[in-house]
C-alpha positions as CSV (number, residue, x, y, z in Angstrom):
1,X,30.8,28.7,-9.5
2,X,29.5,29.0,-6.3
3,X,27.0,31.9,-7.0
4,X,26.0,29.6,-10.2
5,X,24.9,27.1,-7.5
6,X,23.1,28.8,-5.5
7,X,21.3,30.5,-8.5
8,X,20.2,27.5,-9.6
9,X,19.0,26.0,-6.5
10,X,16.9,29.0,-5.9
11,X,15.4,28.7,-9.2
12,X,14.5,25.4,-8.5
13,X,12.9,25.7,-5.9
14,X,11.0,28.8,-7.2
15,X,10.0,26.0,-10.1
16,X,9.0,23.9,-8.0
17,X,7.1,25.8,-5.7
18,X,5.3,27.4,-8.2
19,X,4.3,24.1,-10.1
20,X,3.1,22.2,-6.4
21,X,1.3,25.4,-5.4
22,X,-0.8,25.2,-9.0
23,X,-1.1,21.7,-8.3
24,X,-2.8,22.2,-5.1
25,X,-5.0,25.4,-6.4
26,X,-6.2,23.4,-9.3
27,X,-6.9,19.9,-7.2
28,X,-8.9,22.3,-4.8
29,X,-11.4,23.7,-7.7
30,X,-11.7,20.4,-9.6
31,X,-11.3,17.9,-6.6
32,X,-12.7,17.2,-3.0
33,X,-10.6,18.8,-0.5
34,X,-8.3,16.4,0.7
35,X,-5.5,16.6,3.5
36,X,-2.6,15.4,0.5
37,X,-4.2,18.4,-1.5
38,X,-3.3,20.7,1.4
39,X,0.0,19.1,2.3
40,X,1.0,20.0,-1.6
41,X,-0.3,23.9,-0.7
42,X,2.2,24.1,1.8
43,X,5.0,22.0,0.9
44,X,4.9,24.4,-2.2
45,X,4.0,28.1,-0.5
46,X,7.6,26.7,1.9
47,X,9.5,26.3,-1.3
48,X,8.8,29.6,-3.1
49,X,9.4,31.2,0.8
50,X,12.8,28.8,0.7
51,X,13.4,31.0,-2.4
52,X,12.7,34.3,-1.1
53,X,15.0,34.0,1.8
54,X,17.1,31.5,0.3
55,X,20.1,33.7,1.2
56,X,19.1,33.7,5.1
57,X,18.6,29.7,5.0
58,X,21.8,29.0,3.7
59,X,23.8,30.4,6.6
60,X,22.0,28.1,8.4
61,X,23.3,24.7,7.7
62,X,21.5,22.3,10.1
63,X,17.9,23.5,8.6
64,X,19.0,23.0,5.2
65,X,20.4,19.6,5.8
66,X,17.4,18.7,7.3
67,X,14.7,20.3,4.7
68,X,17.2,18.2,1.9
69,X,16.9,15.1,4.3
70,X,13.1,15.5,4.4
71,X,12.8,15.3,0.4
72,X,15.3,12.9,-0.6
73,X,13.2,10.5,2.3
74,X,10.2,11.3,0.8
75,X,11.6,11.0,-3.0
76,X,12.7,7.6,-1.8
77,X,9.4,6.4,0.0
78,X,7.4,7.2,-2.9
79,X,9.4,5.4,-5.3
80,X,9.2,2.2,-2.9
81,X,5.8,2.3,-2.4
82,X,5.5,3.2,-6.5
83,X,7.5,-0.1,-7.2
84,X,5.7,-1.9,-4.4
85,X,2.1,-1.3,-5.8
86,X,2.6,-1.8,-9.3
87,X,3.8,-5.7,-8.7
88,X,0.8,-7.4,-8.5
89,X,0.3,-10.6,-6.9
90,X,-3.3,-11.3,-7.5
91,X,-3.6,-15.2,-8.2
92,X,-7.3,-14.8,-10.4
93,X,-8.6,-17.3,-8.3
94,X,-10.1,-15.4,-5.0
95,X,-13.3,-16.5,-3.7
96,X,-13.9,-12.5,-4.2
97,X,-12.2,-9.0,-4.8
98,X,-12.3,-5.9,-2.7
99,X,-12.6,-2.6,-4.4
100,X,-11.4,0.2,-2.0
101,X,-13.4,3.6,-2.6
102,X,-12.2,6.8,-3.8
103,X,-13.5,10.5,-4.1
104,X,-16.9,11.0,-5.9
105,X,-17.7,14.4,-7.1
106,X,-21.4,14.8,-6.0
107,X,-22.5,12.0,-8.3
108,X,-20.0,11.6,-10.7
109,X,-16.6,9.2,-10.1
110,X,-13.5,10.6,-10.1
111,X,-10.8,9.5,-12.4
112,X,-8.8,7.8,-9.3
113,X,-12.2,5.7,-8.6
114,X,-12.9,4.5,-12.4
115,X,-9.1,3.8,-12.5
116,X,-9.7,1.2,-9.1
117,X,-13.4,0.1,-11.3
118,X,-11.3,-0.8,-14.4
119,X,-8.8,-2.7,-12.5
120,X,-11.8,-4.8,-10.9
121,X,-13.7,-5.3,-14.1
122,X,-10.2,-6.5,-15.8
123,X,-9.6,-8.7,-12.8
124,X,-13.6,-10.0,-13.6
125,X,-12.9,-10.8,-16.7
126,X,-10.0,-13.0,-15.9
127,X,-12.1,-14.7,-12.9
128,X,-15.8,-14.4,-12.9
129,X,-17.0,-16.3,-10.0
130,X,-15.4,-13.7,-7.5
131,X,-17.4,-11.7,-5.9
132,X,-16.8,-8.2,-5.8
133,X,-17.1,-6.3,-3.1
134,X,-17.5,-2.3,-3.4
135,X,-16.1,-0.5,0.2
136,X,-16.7,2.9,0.6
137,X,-18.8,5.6,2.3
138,X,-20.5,8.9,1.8
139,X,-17.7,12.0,2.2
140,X,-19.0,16.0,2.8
141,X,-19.0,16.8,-0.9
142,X,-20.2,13.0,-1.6
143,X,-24.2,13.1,-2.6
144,X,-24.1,9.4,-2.6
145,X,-22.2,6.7,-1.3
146,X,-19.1,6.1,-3.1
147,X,-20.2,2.4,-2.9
148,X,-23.3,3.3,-4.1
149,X,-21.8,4.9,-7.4
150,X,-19.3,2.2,-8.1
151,X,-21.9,-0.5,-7.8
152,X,-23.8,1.2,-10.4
153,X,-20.2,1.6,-12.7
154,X,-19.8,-2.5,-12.1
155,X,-23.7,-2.5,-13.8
156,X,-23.1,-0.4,-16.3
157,X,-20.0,-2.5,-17.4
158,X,-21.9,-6.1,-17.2
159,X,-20.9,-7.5,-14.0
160,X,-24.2,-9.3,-12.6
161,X,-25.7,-7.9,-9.2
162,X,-25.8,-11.2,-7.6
163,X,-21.7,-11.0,-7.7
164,X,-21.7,-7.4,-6.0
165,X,-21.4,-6.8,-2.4
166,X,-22.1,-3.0,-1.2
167,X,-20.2,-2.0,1.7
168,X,-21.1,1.7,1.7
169,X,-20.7,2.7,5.9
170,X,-16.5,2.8,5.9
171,X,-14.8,6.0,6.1
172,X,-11.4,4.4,6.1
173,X,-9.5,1.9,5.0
174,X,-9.4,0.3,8.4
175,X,-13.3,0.2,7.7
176,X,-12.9,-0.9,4.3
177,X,-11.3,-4.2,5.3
178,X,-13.0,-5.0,8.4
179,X,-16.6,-4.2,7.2
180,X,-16.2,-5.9,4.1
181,X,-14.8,-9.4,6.4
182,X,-17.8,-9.1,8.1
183,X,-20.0,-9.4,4.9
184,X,-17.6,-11.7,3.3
185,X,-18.2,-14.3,6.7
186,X,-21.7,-14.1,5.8
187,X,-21.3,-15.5,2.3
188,X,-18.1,-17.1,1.6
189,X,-17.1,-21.0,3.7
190,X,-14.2,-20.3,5.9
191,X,-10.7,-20.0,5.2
192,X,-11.8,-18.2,1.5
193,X,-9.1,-16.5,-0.1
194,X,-9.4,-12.5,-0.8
195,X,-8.1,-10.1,-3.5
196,X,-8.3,-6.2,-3.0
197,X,-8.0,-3.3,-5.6
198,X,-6.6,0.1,-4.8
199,X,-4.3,2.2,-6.7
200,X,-0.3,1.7,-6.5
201,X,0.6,3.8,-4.4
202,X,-1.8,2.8,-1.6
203,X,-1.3,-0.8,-1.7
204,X,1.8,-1.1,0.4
205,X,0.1,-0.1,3.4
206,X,-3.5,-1.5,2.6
207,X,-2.0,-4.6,2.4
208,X,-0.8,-4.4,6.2
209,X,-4.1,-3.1,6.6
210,X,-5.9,-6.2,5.4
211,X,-3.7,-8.4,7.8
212,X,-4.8,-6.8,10.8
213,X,-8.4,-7.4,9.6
214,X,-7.5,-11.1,9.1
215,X,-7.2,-11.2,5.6
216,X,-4.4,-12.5,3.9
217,X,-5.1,-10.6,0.7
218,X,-3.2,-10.7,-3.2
219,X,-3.6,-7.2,-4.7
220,X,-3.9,-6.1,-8.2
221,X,-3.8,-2.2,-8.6
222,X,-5.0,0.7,-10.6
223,X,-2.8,3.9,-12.0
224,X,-2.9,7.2,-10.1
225,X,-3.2,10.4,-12.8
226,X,-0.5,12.3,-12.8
227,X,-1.3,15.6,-11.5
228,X,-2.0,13.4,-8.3
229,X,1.0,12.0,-7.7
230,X,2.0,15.0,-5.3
231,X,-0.6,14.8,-2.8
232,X,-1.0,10.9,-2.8
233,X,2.5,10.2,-2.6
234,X,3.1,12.9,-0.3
235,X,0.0,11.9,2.2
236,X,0.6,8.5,1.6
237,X,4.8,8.7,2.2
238,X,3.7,10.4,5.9
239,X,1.3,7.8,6.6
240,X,3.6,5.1,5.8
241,X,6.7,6.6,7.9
242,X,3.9,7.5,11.1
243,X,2.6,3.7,10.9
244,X,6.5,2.2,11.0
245,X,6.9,4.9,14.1
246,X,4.0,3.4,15.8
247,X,1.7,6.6,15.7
């Protein structure tokens, strides 16, 4: 029964090695290079070693308890900050909505960023007065802003220009929130109240984010594809865990 076991478990994590390792190789062709694109690369070249010398680790108690420890915290994370994003609070009555950028592929929006544009033109529909603020810079494989691009997408899709703000300097989300208070002081009486629109799994710690800016901020949130999951939640499970250690 034992030998069953252990056959299985190396399988698994031959499976699953394999499947993150195509993951990454296929985000890295299609995608811009991203650090949770890289993370996936090696989290899944260490489980198809894991399965190679799967007989060596397993005399070795302490690492394996450790390596299961690792995933069943990140497994757990990710389905918090999953749950977390996907109840929104947004009361669609803002004095204006913050769109938080995403990749653009030379000129062309990735499917994360028209997922975060959706949400915002939904959330327009629902309360037109807001304004809407785009936030987001240009990258190394970015020809234009991302700002830039999702200002045009708001266009396209019927949202006046007199209701869009561009923020297009940030490179973060840190920037994100604080450059888009600085144009929102400009505009807006004081005290105005402050929606912001990222995808799920983001919005736990964009949220914190936003209070450090001095926003107090509702959220409303788009859908991450699937064949990101593994390097958002995975990028996005470290950052969370490195912010509640301090670092």
């Amino acid at each position: 029964m034992a030998s069953v076991t252990r056959g299985l478990a190396r399988a698994a994590l031959f499976v699953f090695g394999a499947a993150l390792t195509a993951n990454a190789a296929w985000l890295a062709v299609t995608a811009n290079l991203t650090l949770g694109t890289a993370m996936v690369a090696l989290l899944g070249l260490g489980c198809l070693a894991s399965g190679i010398w799967f007989s060596r680790l397993t005399r070795h108690r302490v690492i394996a308890a450790v390596a299961l420890l690792v995933v069943v915290a990140i497994i757990g994370l990710s389905s918090f900050l999953a749950n977390y994003g996907t109840n929104d609070n947004a009361l669609y009555d803002e004095d204006a909505v913050v769109v938080l950028g995403a990749a653009v592929h030379g000129r062309e929006l990735s499917n994360t960023l028209v997922g975060r544009l959706d949400a915002a033109l939904s959330y327009h529909q629902r309360n037109p007065a807001a304004l809407v603020v785009v936030s987001g810079g240009q990258g190394p494989q970015e020809e234009i802003p991302e700002a830039v691009a999702m200002r045009q997408y708001l266009l396209d899709h019927g949202v006046p220009d007199d209701h869009i703000i561009v923020e297009d300097r940030s490179t973060s989300t840190e920037e994100n929130f604080a450059n888009a208070r600085v144009l929102l002081d400009r505009v807006l009486p004081a005290r105005y109240s402050v929606a912001f629109v990222t995808d799920e799994f983001h919005v736990y710690r964009a949220e914190r984010i936003a209070a450090s800016a001095g926003l107090t901020a509702t959220h409303v949130s788009g859908r991450t594809p699937w064949y990101f999951w593994p390097a958002n939640y995975l990028r996005e499970s470290v950052a969370v865990a490195l912010n509640w250690l301090g670092l």
